[in-house]
N, C-alpha and C positions, 0 to 999 in steps of 0.2 A: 504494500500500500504506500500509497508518494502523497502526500499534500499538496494543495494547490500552488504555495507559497512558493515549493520547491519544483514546479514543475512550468511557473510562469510568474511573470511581474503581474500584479497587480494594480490598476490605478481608476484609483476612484473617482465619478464622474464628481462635477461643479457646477453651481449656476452660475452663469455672467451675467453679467446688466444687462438687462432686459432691453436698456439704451443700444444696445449692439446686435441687437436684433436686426434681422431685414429681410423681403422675400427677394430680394432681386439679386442674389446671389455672388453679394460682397462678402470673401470672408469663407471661411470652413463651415460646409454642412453642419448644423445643430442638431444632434437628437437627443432629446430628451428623455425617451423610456419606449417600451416596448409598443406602442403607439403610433413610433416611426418604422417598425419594422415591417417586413416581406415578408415571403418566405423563408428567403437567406439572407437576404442583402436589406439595408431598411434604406428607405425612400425619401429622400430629402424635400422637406416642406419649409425647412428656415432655413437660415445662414444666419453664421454671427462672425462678425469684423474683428471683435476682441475676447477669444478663446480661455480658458481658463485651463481645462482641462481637456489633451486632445491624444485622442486614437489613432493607432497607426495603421495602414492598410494592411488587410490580412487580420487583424487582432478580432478575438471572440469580443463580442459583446452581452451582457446578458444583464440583463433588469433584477435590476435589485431590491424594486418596492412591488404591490403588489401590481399584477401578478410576479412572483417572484421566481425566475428562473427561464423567461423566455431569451432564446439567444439570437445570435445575427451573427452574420461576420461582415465586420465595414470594409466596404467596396475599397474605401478610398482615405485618407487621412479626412478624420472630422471631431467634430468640438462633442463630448457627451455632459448630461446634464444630471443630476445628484438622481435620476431613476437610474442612472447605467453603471457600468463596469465595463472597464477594457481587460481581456487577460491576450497579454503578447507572451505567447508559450513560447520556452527552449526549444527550437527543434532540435538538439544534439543528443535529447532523450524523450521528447514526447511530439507525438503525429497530432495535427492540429485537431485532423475527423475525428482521431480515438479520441483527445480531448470533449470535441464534444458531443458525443454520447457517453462521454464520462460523466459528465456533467448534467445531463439528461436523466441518467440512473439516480441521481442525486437530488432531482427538484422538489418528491414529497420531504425529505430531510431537510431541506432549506429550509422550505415553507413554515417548517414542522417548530423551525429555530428563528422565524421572525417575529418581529416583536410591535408592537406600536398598537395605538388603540383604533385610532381612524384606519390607516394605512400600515401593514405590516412590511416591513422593511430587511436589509439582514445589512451587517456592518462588514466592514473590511477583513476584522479577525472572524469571524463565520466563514468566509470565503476563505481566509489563509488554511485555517484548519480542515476544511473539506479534504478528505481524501478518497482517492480511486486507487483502483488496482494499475500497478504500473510495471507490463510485460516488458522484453525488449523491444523496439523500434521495428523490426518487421511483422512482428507478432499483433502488435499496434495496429499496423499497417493493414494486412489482410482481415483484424475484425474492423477496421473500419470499413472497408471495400464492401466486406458482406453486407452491412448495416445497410450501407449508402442503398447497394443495392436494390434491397428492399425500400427501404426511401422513398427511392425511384421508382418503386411500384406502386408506393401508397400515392406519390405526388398524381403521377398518371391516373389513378383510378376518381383521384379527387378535381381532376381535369373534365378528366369524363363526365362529372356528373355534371358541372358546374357547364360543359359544352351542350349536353342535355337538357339542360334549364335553360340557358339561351334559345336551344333553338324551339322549344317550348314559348316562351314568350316573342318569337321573332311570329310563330305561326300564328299564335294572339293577333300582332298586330297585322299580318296578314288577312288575317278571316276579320276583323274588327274597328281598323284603323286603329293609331296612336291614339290612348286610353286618354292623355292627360288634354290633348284638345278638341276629343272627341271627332278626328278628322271625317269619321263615314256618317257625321252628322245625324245618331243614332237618337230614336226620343228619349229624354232624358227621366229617371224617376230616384228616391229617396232609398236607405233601407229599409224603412220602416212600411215602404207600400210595395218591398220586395219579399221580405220575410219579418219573421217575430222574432222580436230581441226579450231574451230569456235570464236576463241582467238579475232578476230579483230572488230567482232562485241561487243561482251564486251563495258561497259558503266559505270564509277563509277559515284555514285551521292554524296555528301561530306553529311552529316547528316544534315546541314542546309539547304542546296539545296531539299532534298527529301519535298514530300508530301504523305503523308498519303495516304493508296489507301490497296486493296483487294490482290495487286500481291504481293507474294514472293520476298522478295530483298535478292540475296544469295552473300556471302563472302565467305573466303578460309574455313569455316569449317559450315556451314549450312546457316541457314535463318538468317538473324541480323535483318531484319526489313520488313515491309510492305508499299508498295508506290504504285502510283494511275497509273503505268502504266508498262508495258512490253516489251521488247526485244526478247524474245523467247516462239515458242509457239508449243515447240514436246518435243520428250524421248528425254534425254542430258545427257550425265555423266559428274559431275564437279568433279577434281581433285584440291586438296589445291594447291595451289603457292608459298607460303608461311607464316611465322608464326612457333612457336617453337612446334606446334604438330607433323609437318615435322617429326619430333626426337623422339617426346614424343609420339606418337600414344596413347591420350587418349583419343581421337575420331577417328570415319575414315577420312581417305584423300580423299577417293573416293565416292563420293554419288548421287545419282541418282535425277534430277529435273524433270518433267512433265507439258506440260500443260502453260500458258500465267507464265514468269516467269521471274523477273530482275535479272543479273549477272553483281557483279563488277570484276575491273582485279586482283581482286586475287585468283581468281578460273579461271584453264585451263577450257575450254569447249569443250568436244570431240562429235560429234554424230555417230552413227555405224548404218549400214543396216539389223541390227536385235535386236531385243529384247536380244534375249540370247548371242550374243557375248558381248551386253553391261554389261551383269548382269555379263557373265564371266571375265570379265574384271575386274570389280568391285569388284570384291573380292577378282581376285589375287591380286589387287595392294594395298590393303587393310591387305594382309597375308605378302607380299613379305617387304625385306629390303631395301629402296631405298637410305638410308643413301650417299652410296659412288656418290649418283647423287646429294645432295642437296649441295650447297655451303653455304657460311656465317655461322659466329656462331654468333651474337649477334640476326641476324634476317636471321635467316633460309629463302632460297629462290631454288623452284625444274623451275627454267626455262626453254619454253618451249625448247630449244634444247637440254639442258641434258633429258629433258620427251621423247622426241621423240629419246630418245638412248637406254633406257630401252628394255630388250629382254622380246618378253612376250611369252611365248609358246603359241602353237595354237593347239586344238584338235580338231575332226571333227566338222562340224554342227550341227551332231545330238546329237551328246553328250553334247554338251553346252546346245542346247533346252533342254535334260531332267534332267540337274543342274539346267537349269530355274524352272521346272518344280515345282522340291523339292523346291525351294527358295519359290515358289508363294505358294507351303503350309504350310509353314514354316512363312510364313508373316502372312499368315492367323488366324495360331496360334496369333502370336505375337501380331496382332489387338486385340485377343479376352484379351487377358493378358493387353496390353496396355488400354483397355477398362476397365475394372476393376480397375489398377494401379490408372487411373485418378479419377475412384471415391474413391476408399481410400483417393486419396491427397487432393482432397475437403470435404471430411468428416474430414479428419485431421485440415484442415486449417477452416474450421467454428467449430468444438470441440474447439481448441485454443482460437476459436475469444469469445465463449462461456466463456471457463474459466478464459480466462487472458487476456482478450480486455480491458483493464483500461477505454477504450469510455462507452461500451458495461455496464460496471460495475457499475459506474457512471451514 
């Protein structure tokens, strides 16, 4: 086992004055935290003129507050901000790739040893003391290859879906025109003269309160939990309420539940008298801009009367059944992909537990 301390420098990220800021690309990329980040590479949205603290091309990055333990490697020489951490590894004894899925084995342990009350953090000595298993340098080398590998299967398969979803909403606007200005100048109606909003049945149970159970417990943006009993037991479409994805759409707002199912009040609950006006629903509201309906900026909120204001066009019956249609083969895809994806990520996750489980090792 090697420590971090011995196996790279460390250098902890800084704020600069905020005065040194700028978009027009004076100055070293800023990243501040996991926020900026890709895939691999994180994506420059500032630049700052008068750096404090700066990373060198090639060097791990990896967040330090919450969430704690997401990585990067910078492209390029840039400035990081008290979210990040630069680790510039020795190569004359450790492989950058093995580094990080060293370091990936490692993220519930991090977590596990951050601290703060608002935002959980980890310090410098957390990082010095982490330690991984540390083979020789070719040994290194070929578990990282494998990993990547695999990787490289997961990225692919998470390609695919996201190419699926595309062309699922490309065929939307296809069959429907552009949702957001209504271009096939479709007549327009409410949700409330589409389907029944089913808001008042809604139930929150506080995370103390639940028990463990088989049903679904959904919040503003999917399942958060599993509890031993139900509220609903048909097709629903739940809408966020709110929360900063409102804004952010990095998930949908609109998602479909089925079947014995818990809903707290922060998901609207609509139901509709068919299949395909629900899924057409679902998507427009998923494409369209709902910004000028959401209020609050600390804590985004789409209430139901500003939801029940939203114009949504309305196409015949039969056209929405045969967007259902494409949708139901187009899922079908997506299970077989989604099917695959999940054995990549348990091949991945027992390869790891192989290589670098310090229990396992031991």
């Amino acid at each position: 086992m090697a420590r971090l301390d011995t196996i790279c420098s460390i250098n902890m990220g800084a704020s600069p004055d905020s005065s040194t800021y700028n978009e027009s690309r004076e100055g070293l990329p800023f990243y501040q935290g996991n926020a900026d980040f890709g895939e691999k590479h994180p994506t420059p949205r500032i630049w700052c003129k008068v750096p404090v603290k700066v990373a060198r091309k090639g060097d791990v990055l990896i967040s330090v507050r919450a969430p704690i333990g997401a990585l990067n490697i910078a492209a390029e020489q840039c400035c990081i901000g008290r979210g990040l951490a630069a680790l510039t590894v020795n190569e004359t004894i450790c492989d950058t790739g093995y580094l990080w899925y060293g370091i990936i084995s490692k993220i519930d342990e991090l977590n596990a040893k951050g601290t703060g009350s608002t935002f959980k953090a980890i310090s410098r000595k957390i990082l010095e003391e982490t330690d991984i298993p540390l083979p020789d340098l070719p040994t290194q080398r070929r578990i990282a290859a494998t990993l990547d590998k695999v990787s490289e299967g997961i990225a692919l398969c998470k390609q695919m879906l996201m190419d699926l979803d595309e062309l699922v909403k490309s065929q939307f606007v296809e069959m429907f025109g552009d949702p957001t200005i209504n271009s096939h100048r479709l007549p327009q109606k409410t949700l409330p003269e589409l389907g029944e909003n089913l808001d008042s049945r809604r139930i929150p149970i506080t995370s103390s309160d639940r028990k463990a159970g088989q049903y679904p417990y959904y919040g503003a943006s999917g399942i958060v939990d599993y509890v031993d009993g139900f509220i609903f037991d048909e097709d629903i479409l739940l809408i966020s309420e709110d929360g900063a994805n409102l804004l952010a759409r990095v998930t949908p707002i609109a998602f479909p539940a089925s079947g014995k199912v818990w809903v707290n009040n922060h998901a609207h609950v609509m139901r509709f008298d068919s299949m395909a006006k629900q899924v057409y629903i679902e998507y427009l509201l998923n494409m369209i801009d709902i910004s000028n309906y959401v209020t609050g900026t600390a804590q985004p909120k789409l209430n139901q009367a500003k939801l029940n204001t939203i114009p949504i066009p309305v196409p015949e019956e039969a056209q929405m059944e045969r967007f259902r249609e494409l949708t139901e083969q187009s899922d079908k895809s997506k299970y077989a992909v989604q099917q695959q994806l999940a054995e990549l990520e348990t091949l991945k996750k027992s390869l790891m537990q192989k290589y670098l489980d310090k229990r396992r090792m031991l």
